[in-house]
C-alpha positions in Angstrom: -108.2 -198.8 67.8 -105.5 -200.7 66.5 -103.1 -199.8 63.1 -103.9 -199.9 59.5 -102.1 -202.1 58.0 -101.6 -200.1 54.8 -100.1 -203.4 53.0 -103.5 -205.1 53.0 -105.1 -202.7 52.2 -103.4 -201.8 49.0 -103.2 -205.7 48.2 -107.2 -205.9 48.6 -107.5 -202.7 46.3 -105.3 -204.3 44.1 -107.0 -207.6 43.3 -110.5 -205.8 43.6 -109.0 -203.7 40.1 -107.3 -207.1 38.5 -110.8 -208.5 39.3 -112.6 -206.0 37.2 -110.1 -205.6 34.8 -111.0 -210.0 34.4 -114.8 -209.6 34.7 -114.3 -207.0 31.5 -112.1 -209.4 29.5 -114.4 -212.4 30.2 -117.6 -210.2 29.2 -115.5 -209.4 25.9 -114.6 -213.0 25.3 -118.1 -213.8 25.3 -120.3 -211.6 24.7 -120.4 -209.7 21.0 -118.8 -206.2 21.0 -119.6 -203.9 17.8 -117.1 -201.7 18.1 -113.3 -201.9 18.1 -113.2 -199.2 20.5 -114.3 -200.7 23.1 -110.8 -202.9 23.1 -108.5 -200.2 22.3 -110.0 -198.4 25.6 -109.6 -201.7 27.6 -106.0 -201.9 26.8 -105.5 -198.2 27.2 -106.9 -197.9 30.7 -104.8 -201.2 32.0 -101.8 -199.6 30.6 -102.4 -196.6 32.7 -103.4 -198.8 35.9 -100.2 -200.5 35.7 -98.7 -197.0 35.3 -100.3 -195.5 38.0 -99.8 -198.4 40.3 -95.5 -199.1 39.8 -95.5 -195.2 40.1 -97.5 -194.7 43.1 -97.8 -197.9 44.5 -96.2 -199.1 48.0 -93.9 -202.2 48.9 -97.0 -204.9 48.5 -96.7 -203.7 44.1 -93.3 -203.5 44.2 -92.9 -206.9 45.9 -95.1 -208.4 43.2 -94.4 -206.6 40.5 -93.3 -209.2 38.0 -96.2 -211.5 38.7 -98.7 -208.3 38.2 -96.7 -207.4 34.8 -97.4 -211.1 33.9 -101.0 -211.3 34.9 -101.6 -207.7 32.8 -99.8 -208.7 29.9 -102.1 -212.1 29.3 -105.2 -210.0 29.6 -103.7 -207.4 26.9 -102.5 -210.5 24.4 -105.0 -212.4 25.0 -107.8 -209.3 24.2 -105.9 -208.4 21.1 -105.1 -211.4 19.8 -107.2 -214.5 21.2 -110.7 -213.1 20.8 -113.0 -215.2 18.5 -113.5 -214.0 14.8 -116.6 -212.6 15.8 -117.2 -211.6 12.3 -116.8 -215.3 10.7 -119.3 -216.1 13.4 -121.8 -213.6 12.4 -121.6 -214.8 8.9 -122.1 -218.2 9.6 -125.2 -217.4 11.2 -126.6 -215.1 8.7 -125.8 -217.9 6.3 -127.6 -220.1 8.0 -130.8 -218.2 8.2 -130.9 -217.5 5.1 -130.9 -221.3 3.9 -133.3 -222.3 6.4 -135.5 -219.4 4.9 -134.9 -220.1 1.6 -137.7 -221.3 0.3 -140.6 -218.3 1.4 -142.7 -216.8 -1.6 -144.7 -213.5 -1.1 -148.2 -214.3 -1.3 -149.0 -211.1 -1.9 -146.8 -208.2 -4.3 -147.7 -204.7 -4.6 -145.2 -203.7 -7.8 -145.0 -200.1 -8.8 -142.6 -199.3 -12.1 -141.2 -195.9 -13.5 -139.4 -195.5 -16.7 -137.6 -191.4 -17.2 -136.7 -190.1 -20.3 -133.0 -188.4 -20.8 -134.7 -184.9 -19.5 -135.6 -186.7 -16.2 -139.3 -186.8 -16.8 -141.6 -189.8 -16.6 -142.2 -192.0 -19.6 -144.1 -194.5 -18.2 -145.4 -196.0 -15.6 -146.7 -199.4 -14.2 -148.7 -200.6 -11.3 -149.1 -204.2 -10.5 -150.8 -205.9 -7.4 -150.6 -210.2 -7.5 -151.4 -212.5 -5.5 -149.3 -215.7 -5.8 -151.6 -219.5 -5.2 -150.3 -223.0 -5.4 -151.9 -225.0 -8.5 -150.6 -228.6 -8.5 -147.4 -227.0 -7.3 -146.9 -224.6 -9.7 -147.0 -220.8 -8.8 -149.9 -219.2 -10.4 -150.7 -214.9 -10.1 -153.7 -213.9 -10.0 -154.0 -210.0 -10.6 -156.0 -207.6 -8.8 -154.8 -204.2 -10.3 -152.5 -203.8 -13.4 -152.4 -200.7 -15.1 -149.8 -199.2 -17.3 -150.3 -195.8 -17.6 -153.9 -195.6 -16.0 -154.9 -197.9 -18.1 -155.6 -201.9 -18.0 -153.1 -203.8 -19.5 -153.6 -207.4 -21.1 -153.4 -210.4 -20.1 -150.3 -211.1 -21.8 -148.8 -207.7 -21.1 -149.6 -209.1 -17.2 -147.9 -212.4 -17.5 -144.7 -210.7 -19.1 -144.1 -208.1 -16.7 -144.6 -210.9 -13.6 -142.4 -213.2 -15.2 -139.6 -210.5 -15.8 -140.1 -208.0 -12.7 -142.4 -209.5 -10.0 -141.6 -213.0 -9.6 -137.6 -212.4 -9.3 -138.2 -210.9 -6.6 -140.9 -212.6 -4.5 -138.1 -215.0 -3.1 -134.6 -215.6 -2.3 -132.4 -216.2 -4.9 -129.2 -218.7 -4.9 -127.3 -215.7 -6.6 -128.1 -213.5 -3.4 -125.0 -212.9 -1.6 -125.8 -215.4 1.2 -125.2 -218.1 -1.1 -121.2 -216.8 -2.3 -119.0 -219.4 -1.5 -116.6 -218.4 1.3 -113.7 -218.1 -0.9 -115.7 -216.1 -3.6 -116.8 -213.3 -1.8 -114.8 -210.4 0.1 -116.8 -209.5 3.5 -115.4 -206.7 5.8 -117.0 -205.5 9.1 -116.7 -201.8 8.7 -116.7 -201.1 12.2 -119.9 -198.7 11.8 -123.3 -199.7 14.2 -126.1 -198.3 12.6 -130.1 -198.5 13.6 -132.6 -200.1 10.4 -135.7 -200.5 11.4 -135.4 -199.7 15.2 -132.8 -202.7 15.1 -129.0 -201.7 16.3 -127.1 -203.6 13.3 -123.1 -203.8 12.6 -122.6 -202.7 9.1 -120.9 -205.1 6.3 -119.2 -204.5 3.0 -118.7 -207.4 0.5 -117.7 -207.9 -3.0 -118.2 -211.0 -5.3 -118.5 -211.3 -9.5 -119.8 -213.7 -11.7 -118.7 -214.7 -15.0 -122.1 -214.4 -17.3 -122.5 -217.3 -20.3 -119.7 -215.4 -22.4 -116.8 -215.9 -19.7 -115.3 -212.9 -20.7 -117.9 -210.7 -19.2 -118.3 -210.7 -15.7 -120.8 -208.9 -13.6 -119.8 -207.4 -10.3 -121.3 -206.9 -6.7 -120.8 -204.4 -4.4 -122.6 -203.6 -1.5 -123.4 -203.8 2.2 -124.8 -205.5 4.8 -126.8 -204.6 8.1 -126.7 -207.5 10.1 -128.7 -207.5 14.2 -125.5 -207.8 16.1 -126.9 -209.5 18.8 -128.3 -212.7 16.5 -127.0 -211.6 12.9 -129.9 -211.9 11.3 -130.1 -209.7 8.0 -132.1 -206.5 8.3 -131.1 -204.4 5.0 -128.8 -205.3 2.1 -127.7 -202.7 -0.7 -126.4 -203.6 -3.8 -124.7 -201.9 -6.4 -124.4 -204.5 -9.7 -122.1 -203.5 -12.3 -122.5 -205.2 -15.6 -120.0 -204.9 -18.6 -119.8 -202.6 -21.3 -121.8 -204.6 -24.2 -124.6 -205.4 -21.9 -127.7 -203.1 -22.4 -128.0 -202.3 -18.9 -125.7 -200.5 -17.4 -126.1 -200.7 -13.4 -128.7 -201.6 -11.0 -129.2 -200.4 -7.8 -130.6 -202.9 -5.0 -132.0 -201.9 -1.2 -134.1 -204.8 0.5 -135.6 -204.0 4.0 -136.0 -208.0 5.6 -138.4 -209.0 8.3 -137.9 -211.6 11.2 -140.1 -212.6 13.2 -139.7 -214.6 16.5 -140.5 -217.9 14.6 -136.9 -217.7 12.8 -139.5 -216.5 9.9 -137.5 -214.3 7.4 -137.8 -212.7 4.4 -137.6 -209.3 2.5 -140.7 -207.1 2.8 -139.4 -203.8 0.8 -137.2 -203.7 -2.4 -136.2 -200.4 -4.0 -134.1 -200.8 -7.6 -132.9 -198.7 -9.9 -131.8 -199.5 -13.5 -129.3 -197.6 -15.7 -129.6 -199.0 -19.2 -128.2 -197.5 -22.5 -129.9 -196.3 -25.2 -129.0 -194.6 -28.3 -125.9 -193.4 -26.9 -128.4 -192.4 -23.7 -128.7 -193.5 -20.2 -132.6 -194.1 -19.4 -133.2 -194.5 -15.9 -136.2 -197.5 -14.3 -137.4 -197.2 -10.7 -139.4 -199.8 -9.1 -140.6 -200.4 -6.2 -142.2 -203.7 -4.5 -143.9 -204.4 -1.1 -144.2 -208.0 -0.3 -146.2 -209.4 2.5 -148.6 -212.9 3.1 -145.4 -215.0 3.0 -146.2 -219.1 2.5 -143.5 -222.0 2.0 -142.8 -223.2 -1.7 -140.4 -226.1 -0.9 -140.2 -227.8 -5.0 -139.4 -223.8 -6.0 -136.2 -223.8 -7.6 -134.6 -220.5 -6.5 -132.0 -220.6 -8.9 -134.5 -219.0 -11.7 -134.4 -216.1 -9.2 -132.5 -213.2 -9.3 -132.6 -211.6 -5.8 
């Protein structure tokens, strides 16, 4: 039986682990990671290979030690510094699907509206089912329950409350955050992955304002973002709007659950707001809620008259 030649073998152990420790940066490079973790544990188990291996090691690591230094360090700059922005890519993505999406209209609307008094009780309520048709190219409801109350409301009570509550929101609006220009809008990856939906999303905070007709005022957004973090398609966005002082309204609450479907088909399906206005001194609190569904394509739609 002849002799182990010890040197070889610790040479073939040694470029099996700088193997691994390449396969793991080349999976990182190019494959999404949702948590910054993941690198800080890379780094710290190199750092303790190369520990373990000047320590322990025999004449083979010794021999080569500056080149293995060299080869370790690359892999540790490179990880921490030369990784893609996978955040701006993510963005750029979600961007996109939203403007190729941009021009869906719920065919269908089931609208649900509750107004509370100071004391917390209910003041009044509205229920509203529409569904939307074409008519020479002009959007046209067509209302199979609307009640205020329990009671049937007019025809003109009807077109007022579609035109102010239900067709905002049957469509994506240019003033939705997708549509911020890059330098307008503050977007941070907050490092959180969270499921919505059954769908494992990376979790966004962003920021933007806009200056209302009076330039002095200026509305704010705050909110987040769930994004799929293996596509980053949008699956929930909450929004927190902020309006200034003069304005009747005080805040508004936004949380939109979006569906995708293997098409490239998206749009929001669930919408849950919440208006703070003032009154008399008072804040008086609105809660609606609409469920959207029988999506078709309105291509002359001008989503600018929208609000979502």
């Amino acid at each position: 039986m002849g002799r182990i030649d010890w040197e070889e073998v610790e040479k073939r152990f040694l470029e099996l682990i700088m193997g691994l420790l390449m396969l793991i940066l080349l999976t990182l490079l190019f494959k999404p990671v949702d948590d910054k973790l993941l690198r800080l544990i890379f780094v710290t188990a190199t750092i303790i290979i190369l520990y373990f291996a000047f320590k322990y090691g025999g004449s083979y690591v010794r021999k080569h030690k500056k080149t293995i230094i060299t080869i370790l360090l690359i892999v540790i700059f490179t990880l921490l510094i030369y990784l893609p922005d996978r955040d701006a890519d993510m963005w750029e993505q979600t961007k996109k699907i939203a403007r190729l999406n941009q021009n869906w209209i719920a065919g269908t609307v089931e609208f649900t509206k509750e107004s509370f008094d100071p004391l917390g009780r209910v003041s009044d309520s509205i229920n509203i089912t529409v569904l939307h048709q074409l008519e020479d190219g002009e959007l046209r409801p067509i209302f199979t329950l609307a009640e205020s109350n329990g009671k049937s409301i007019s025809q003109n009570q009807r077109m007022e409350l579609w035109r102010k509550y239900v067709k905002p929101y049957s469509s994506l609006a240019s003033e939705s955050v997708f549509f911020q220009p890059k330098d307008d809008i503050e977007l941070a990856n907050t490092g959180e992955v969270e499921y919505v939906e059954g769908v494992k999303c990376r979790k966004y905070s962003y920021y933007y304002e806009k200056r209302l007709a009076d330039a002095n005022q200026v509305v704010s957004y705050h909110g987040y973002l769930w994004l799929d973090s293996s596509n980053g398609v949008p699956v929930r966005k909450s929004a927190f709007i902020k309006f200034p002082e003069k304005n009747d309204v005080s805040e508004i609450y936004e949380d939109i659950i979006y569906e995708f479907s293997e098409g490239g088909d998206w749009y929001a399906k669930k919408i849950k707001i919440v208006t703070l206005k003032k009154l008399d001194d008072q804040i008086i609190e609105e809660r609606m809620n609409l469920i959207l569904s029988d999506y078709f394509q309105w291509f002359e739609k001008n989503i600018a008259d929208n609000v979502m």
